[in-house]
ROTIVEX-292348 format. One line per 2 residues: number of its first residue (from 1); their letters; for each residue x, y negated, z negated of N, C-alpha, C. Coordinates in pm, 1 decimal. Layout:
residues N
NUM) a) X:Y:Z:X:Y:Z:X:Y:Z  ...;
***
This chain:
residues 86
1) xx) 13923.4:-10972.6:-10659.8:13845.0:-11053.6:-10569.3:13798.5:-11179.4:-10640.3  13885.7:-11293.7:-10690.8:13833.5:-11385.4:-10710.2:13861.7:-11533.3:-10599.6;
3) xx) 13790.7:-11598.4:-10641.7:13728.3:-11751.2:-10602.9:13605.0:-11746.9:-10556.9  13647.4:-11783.7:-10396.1:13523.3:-11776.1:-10316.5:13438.1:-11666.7:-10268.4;
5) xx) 13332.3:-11611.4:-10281.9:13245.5:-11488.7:-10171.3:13153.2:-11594.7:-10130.7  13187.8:-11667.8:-10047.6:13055.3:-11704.1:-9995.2:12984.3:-11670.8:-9918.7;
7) xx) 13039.5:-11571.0:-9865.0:12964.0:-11478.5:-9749.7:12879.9:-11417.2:-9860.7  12824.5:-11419.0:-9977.4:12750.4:-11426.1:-10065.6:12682.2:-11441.1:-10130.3;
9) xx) 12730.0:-11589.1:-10130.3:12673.4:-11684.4:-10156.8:12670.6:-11745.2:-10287.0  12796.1:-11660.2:-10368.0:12819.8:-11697.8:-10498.9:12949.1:-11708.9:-10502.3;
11) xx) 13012.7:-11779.2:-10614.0:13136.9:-11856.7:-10611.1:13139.2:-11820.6:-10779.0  13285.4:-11810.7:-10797.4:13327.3:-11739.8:-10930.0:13430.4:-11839.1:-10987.7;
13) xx) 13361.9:-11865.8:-11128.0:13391.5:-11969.1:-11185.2:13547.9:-11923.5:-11270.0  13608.3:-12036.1:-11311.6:13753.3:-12034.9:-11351.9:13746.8:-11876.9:-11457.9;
15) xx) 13609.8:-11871.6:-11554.7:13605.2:-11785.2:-11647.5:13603.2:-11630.7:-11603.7  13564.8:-11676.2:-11443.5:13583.2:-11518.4:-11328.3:13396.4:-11495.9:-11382.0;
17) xx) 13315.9:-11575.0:-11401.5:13144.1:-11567.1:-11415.1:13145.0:-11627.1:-11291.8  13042.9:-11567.3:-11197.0:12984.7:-11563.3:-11103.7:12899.3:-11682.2:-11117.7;
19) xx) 12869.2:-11751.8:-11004.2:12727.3:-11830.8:-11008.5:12705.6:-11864.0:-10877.9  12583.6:-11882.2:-10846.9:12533.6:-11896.9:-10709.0:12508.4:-12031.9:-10658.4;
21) xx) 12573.5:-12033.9:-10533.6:12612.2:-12167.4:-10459.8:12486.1:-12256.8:-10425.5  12474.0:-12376.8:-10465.9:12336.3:-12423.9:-10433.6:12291.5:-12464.8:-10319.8;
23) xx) 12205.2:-12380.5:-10255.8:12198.7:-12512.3:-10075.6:12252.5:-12394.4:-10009.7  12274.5:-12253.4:-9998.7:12403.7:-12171.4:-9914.0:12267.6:-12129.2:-9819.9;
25) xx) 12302.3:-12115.6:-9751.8:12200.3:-12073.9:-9594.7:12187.9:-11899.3:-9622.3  12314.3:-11831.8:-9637.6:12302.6:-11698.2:-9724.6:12190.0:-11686.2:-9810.8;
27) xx) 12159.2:-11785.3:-9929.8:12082.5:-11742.1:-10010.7:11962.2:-11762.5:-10033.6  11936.3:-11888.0:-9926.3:11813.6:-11928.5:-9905.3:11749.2:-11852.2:-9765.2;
29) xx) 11815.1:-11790.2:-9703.5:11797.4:-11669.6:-9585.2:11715.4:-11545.5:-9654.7  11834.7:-11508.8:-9805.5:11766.1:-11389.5:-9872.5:11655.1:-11433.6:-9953.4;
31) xx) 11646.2:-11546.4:-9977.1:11466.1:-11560.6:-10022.3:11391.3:-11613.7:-9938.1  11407.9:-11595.8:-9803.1:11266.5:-11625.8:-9748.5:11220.7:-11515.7:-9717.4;
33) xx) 11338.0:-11391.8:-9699.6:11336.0:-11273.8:-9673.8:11258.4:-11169.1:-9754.3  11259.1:-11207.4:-9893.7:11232.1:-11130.4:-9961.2:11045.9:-11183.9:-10008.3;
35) xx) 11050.5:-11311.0:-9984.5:10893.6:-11377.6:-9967.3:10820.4:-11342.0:-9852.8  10896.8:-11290.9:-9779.7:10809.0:-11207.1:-9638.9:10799.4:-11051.6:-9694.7;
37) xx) 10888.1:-11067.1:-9756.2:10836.5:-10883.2:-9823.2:10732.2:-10894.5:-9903.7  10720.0:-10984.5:-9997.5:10639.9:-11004.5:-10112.4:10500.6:-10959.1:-10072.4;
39) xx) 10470.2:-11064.5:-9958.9:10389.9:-11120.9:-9879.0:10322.8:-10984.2:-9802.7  10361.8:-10887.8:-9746.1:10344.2:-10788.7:-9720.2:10298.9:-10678.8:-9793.6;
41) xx) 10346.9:-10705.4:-9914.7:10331.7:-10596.9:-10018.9:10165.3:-10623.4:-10107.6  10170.4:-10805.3:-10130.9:10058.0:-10796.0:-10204.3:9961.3:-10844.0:-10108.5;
43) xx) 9825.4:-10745.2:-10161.8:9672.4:-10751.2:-10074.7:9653.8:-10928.3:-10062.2  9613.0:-10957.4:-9940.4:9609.5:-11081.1:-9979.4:9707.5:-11206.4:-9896.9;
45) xx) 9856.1:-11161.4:-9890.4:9935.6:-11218.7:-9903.1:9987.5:-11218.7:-9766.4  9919.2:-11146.4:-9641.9:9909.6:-11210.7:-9543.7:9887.2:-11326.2:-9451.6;
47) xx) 9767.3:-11355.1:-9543.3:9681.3:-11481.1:-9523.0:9756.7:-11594.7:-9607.8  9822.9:-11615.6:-9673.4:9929.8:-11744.4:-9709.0:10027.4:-11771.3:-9653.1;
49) xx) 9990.9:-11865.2:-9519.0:10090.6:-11853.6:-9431.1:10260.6:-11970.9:-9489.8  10202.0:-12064.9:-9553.2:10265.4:-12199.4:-9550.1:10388.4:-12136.2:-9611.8;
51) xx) 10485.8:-12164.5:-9585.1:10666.5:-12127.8:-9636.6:10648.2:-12183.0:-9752.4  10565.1:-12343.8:-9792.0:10622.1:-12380.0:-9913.6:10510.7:-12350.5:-10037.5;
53) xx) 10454.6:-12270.7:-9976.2:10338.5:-12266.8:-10088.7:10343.2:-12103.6:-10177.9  10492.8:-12088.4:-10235.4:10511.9:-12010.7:-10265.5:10480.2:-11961.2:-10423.0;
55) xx) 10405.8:-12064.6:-10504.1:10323.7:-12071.9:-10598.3:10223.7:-12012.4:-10597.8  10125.2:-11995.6:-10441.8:10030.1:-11942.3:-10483.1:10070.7:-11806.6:-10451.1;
57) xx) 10137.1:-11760.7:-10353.2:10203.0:-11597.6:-10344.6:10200.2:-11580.8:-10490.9  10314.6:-11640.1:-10594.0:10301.6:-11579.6:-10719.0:10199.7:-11574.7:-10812.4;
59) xx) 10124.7:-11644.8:-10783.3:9994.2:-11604.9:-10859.3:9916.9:-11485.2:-10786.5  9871.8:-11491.1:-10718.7:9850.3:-11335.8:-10600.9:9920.9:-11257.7:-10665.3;
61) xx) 10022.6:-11217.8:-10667.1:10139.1:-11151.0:-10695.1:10089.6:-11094.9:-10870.8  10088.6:-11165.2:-10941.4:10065.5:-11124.7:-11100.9:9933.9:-11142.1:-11107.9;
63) xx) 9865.9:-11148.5:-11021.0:9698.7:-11113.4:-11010.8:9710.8:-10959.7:-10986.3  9769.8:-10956.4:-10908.8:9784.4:-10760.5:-10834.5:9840.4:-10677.8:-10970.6;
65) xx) 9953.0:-10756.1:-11003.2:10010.9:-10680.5:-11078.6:9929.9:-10642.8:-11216.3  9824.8:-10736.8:-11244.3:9755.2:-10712.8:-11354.8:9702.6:-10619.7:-11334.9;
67) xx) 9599.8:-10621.4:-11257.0:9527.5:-10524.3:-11159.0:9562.3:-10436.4:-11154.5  9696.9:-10397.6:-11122.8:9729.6:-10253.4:-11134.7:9790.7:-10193.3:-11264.8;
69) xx) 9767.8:-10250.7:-11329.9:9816.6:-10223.5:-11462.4:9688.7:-10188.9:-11512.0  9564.9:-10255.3:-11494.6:9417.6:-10222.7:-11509.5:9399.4:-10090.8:-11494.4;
71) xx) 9433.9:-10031.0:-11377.4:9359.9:-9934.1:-11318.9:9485.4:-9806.6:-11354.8  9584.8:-9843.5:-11399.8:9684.7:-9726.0:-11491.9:9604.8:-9726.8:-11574.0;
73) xx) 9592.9:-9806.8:-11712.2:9520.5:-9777.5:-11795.6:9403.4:-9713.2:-11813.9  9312.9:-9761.1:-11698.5:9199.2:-9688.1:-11691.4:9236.7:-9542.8:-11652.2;
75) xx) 9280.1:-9509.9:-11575.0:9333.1:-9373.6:-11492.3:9372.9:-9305.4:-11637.9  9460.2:-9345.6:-11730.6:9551.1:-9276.1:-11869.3:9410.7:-9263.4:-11912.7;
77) xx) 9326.3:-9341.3:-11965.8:9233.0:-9322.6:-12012.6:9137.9:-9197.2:-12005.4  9073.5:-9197.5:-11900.6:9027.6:-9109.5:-11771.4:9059.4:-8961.1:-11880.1;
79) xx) 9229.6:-8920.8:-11800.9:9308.9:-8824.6:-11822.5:9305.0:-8780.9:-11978.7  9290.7:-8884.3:-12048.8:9299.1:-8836.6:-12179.0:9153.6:-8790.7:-12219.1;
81) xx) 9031.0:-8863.3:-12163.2:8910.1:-8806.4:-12169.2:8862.8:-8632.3:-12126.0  8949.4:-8615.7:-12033.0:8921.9:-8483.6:-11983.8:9062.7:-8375.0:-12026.8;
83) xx) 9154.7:-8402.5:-12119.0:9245.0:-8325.3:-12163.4:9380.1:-8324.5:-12057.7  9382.3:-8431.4:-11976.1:9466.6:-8364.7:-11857.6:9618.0:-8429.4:-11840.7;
85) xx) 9726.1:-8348.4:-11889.9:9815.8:-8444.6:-11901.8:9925.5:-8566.3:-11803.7  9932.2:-8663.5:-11827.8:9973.9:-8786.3:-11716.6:10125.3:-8723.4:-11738.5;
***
């Protein structure tokens, strides 16, 4: 299967390395798609409505993620205080 997949949205270079087509409606479809998932997933991220303000989603985004990395730690912590294994 070489040259074109652009039903893909990636195009395979002479070396048969893959690279993704710039501008393809395919691939800019699967990231708005996946910024509506984002968006869903982190607390918060309802309320950022604007398509292009996808900077602040990612800060939201690795705000949460800290956050929950916080509250593992604390939780391991916890568990190790009372003998209980994670």
């Amino acid at each position: 299967m070489r040259g074109d997949d652009s039903s893909l949205g990636v195009k395979r270079s002479k070396g048969g390395r893959r690279r993704r087509m710039s501008g393809s409606s395919s691939s800019r479809g699967s990231v708005e798609r996946k910024v509506r998932e984002l968006r869903s997933l982190v607390p918060g991220g309802e309320q950022i409505h604007a398509d292009d303000d996808h900077h602040e989603l990612l800060s939201l985004t690795a705000d949460y993620i800290f956050q929950l990395r916080l509250q593992l730690h604390l939780l391991r912590a916890l568990c190790d205080l009372y003998n209980l294994q994670a």
